[in-house]
C-alpha positions as CSV (number, residue, x, y, z in Angstrom):
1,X,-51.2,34.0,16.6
2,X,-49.2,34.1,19.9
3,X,-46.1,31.8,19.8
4,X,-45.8,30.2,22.9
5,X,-42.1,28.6,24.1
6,X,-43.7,25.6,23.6
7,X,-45.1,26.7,19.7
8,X,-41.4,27.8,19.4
9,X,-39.9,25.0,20.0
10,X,-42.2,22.8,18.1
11,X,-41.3,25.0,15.3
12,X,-37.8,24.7,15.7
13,X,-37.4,21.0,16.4
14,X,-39.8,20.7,12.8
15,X,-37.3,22.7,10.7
16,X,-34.0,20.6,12.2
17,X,-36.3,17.7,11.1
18,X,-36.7,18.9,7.8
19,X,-33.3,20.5,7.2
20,X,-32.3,16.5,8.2
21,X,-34.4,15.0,5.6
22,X,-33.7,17.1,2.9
23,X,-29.3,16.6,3.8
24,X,-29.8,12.8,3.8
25,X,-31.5,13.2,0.5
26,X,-29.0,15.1,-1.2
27,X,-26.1,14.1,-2.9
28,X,-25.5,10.6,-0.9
29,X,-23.5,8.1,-2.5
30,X,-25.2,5.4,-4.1
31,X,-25.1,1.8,-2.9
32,X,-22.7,1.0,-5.9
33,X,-20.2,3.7,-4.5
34,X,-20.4,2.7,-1.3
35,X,-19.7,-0.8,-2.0
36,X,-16.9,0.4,-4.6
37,X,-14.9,2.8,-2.0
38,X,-15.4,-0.1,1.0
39,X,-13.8,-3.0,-1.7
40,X,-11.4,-0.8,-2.8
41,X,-10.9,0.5,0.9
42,X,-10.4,-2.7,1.9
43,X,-8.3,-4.3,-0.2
44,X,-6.0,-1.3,-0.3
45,X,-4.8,-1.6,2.6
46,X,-4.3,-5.7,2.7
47,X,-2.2,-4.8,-0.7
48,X,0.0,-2.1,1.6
49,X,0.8,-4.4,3.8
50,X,1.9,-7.0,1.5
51,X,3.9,-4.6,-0.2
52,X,5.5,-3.5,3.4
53,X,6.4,-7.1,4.4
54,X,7.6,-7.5,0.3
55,X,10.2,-4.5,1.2
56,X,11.3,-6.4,4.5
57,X,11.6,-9.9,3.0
58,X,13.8,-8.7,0.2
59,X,15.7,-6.7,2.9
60,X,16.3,-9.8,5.2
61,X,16.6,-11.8,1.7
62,X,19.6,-9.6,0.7
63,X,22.0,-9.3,3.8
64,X,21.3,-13.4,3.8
65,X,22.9,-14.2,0.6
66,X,25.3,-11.4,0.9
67,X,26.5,-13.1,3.9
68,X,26.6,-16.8,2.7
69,X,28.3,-15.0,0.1
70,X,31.3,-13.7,2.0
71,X,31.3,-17.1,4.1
72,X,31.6,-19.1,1.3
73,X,34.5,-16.8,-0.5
74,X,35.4,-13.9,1.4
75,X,35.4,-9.8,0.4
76,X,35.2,-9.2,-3.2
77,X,35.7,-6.4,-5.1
78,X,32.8,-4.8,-6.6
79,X,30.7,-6.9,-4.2
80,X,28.9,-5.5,-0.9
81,X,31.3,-6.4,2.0
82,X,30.9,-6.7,5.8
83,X,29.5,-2.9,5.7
84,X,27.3,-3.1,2.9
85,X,25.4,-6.6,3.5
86,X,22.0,-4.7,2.7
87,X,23.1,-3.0,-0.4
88,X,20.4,-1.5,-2.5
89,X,18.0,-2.2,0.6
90,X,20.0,0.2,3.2
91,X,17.8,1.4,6.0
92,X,16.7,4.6,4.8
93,X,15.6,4.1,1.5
94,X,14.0,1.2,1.9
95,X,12.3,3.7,4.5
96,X,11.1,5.9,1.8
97,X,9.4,3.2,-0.1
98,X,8.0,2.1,3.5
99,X,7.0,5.6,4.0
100,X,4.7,5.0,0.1
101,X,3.4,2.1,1.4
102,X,1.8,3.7,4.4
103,X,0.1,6.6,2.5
104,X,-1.7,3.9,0.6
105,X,-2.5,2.4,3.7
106,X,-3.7,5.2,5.7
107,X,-5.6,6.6,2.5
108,X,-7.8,3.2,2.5
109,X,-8.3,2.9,6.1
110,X,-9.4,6.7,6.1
111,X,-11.8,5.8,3.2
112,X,-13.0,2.3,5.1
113,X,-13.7,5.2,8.7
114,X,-15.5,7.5,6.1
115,X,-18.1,4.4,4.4
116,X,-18.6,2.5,7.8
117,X,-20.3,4.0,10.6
118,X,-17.0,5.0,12.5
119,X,-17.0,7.1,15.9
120,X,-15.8,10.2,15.6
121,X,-12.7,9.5,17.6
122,X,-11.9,7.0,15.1
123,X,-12.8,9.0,11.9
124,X,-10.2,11.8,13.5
125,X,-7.8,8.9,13.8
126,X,-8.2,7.7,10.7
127,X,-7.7,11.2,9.0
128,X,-4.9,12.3,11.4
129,X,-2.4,8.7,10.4
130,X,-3.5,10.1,6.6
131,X,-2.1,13.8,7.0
132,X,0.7,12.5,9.2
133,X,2.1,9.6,6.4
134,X,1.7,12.5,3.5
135,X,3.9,14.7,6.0
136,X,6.2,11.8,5.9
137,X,7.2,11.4,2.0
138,X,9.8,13.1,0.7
139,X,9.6,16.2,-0.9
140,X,10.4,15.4,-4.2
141,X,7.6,12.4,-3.6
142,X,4.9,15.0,-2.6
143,X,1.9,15.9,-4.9
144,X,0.7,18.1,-2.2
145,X,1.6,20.3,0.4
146,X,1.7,19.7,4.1
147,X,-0.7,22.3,4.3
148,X,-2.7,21.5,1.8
149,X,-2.6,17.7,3.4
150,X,-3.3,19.4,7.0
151,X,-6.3,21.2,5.2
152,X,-8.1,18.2,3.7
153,X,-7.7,16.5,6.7
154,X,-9.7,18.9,8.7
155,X,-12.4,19.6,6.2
156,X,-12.5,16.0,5.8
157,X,-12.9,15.1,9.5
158,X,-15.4,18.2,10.1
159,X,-17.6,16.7,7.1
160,X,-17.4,13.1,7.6
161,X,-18.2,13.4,11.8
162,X,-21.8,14.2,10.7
163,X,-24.3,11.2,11.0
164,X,-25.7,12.3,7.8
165,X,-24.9,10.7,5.2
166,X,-24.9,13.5,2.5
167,X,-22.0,14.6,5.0
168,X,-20.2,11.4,4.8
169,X,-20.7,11.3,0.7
170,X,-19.0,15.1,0.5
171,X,-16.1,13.3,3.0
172,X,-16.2,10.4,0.5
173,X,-15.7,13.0,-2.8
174,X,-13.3,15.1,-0.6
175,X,-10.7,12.3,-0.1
176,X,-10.5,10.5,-3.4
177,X,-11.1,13.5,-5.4
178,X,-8.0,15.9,-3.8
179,X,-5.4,13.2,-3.6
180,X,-5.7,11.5,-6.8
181,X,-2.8,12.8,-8.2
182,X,-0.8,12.2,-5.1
183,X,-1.9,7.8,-4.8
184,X,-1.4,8.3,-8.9
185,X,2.3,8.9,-8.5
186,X,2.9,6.7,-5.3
187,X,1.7,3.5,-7.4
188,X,4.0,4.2,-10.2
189,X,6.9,5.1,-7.6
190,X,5.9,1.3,-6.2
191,X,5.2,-0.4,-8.9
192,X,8.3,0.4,-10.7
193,X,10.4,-1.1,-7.6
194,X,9.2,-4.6,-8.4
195,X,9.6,-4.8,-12.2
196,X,12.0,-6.9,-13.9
197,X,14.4,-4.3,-15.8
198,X,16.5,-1.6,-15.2
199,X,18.1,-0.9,-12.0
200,X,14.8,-1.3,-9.6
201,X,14.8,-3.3,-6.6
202,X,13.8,-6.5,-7.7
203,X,16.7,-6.4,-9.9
204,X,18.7,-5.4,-7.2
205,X,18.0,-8.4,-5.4
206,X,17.9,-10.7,-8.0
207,X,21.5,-9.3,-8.7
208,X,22.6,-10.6,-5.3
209,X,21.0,-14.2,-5.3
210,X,22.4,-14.5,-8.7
211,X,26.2,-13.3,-7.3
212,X,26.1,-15.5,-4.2
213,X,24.6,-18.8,-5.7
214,X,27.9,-18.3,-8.6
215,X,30.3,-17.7,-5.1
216,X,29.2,-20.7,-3.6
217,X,28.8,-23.0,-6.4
218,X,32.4,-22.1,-6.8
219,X,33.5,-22.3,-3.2
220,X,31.6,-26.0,-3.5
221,X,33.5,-27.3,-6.6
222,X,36.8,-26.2,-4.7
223,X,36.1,-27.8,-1.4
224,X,38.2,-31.3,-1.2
225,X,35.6,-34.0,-1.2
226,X,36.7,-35.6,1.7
227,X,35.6,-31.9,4.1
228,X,32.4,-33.7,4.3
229,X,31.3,-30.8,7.2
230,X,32.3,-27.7,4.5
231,X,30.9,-29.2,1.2
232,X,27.6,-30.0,3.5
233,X,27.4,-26.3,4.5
234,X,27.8,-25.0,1.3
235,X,25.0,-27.3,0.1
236,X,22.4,-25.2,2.6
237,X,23.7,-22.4,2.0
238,X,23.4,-22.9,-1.6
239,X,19.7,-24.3,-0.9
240,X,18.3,-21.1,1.0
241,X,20.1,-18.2,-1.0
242,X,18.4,-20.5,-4.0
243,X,14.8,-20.2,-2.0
244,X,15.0,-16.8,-1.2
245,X,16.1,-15.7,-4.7
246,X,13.3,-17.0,-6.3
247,X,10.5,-16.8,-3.7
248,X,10.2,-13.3,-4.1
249,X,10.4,-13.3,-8.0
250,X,6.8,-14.4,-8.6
251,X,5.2,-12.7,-5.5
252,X,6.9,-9.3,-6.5
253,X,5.6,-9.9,-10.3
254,X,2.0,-9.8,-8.8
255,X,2.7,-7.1,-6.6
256,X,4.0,-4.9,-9.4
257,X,0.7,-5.7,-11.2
258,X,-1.4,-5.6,-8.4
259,X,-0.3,-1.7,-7.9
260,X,-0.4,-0.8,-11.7
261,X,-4.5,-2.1,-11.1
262,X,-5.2,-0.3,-7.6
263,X,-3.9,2.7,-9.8
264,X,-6.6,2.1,-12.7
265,X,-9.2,1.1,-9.8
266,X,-8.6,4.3,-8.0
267,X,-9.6,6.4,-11.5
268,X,-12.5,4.3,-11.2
269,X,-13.3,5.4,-8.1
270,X,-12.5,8.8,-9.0
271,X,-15.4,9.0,-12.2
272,X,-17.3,7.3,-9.5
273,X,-17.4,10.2,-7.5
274,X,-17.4,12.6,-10.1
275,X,-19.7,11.3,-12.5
276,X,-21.8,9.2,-10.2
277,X,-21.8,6.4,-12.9
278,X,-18.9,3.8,-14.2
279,X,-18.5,2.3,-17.7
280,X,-18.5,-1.5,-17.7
281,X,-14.3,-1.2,-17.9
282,X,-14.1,0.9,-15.1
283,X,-16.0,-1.9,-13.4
284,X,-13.6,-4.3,-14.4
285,X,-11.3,-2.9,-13.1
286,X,-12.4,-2.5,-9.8
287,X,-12.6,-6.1,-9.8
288,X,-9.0,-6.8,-11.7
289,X,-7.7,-4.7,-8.6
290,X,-9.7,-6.9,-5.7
291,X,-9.5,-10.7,-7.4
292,X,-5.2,-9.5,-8.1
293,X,-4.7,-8.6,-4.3
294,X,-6.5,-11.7,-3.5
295,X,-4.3,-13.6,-5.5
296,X,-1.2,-12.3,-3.9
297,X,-2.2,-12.9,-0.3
298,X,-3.4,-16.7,-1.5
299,X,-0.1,-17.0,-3.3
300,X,2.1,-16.1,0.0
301,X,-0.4,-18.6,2.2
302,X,1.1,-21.2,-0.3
303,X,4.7,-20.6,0.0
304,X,4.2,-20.4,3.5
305,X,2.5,-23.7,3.8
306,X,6.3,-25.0,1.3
């Protein structure tokens, strides 16, 4: 048999086709998967930035009453003075736990590029914001290396940039598989910051409310009754340290929840991907994780609305 260019190239173009067909049959992810890593994709990331704007609020919150504070009695020893109005929330560790937040983020928008049919551009995007907010925690915060981050990054971008889907699943594994142990400790690290004990932020900032409403309560009850325009002023600031005090209590209750279930939904995930099945608790979970972020973000449209 004489094989012609045009023989050669039919042969060719046959074995691509087959080669194709027998990827996109191997090892995809099932429709359950999918839809697991896209919900848990998704509302990963709306949970990051609640958290974010959680870690700004109580910020703002905390130089607010620490000022109303001082207004209404002056320095203190022992309390935060002119210097300190941000206590526990100074600039650069509340950039640390900013710096947590955005791994989350960037781990389910790089899972969200990896399930959808995302351009190639966008997929390198995606993966590149990933590497660079694991380069950004510090050390002692790190589960893996820079270059191990780096690494997965590329194999996951060289994977996932295929059109078939077998590729995509592999991506899919890749991601959720290697940094486990890294969004593990990231969700304690958070979750811990919005409990109600020890010496975690929440506390911190409860701490401060609690100070300044006993300063001005005091400052009221010492202002002559007939300084109308002082006693007034010590009423609203006695109203909004009040508001802002216990505003965040509840939302920060959910929050600390809401990251103790991404945790459990993310080991969900994980047996997903390794086992190709989940138990009916794993699925629960995947749901206790979606319906507990929605509950936050229709819980903060509330007060909002107040």
């Amino acid at each position: 048999m004489v094989f012609t260019k045009k023989l050669y190239r039919m042969i060719l173009c046959l074995s691509s086709v087959l080669w194709l067909l027998a990827q996109i049959g191997c090892a995809t992810l099932t429709e359950n998967q999918r839809k697991n890593a896209a919900d848990f994709s998704k509302a990963t990331t709306a949970l990051a930035e609640v958290t974010l704007n959680e870690f700004v609020q109580m910020r703002d919150g905390t130089i607010l009453m620490n000022t109303y504070r001082l207004a209404a009695v002056g320095e203190e020893e022992g309390q935060a003075g002119l210097d300190n109005l941000d206590e526990a929330f100074d600039v650069e560790d509340v950039k640390i736990r900013i710096q947590a937040v955005e791994v989350l983020k960037t781990y389910g928008e790089l899972l969200q590029a990896l399930v959808d049919e995302t351009q190639e551009k966008g997929l390198r995007n995606a993966s590149d914001k990933f590497v660079a907010s694991i380069h950004g925690l510090p050390s002692g915060d790190k589960k893996m290396s820079d270059k191990q981050a780096d690494a997965l990054g590329e194999v996951v971008y060289q994977i996932g940039r295929f059109v078939v889907e077998a590729k995509k699943a592999k991506a899919v594994r890749e991601v959720v598989t290697n940094t486990k142990g890294q969004i593990d400790h990231l969700c304690d690290l958070l979750s811990n910051e919005f409990k109600e004990e020890g010496v975690r932020l929440l506390m911190q900032y409860k701490k401060s409310g609690d100070v300044a409403i006993a300063a001005i309560q005091d400052s009221f009850l010492n202002t002559k009754p007939d300084d109308v325009i002082t006693r007034l002023r010590l009423v609203e600031m006695y109203k909004q340290t009040q508001a802002n005090r216990d505003r965040v209590a509840p939302v920060a209750k959910n929050v600390s929840i809401a990251i103790g279930n991404m945790k459990k939904a993310n080991d969900a995930l994980y047996k997903s991907m390794e086992n190709l099945e989940l138990t009916p608790d794993d699925f629960k979970n995947l749901k206790g994780y979606r319906d507990s972020v929605k509950m936050i973000i229709d819980a903060i449209k509330v007060l909002g609305q107040e």
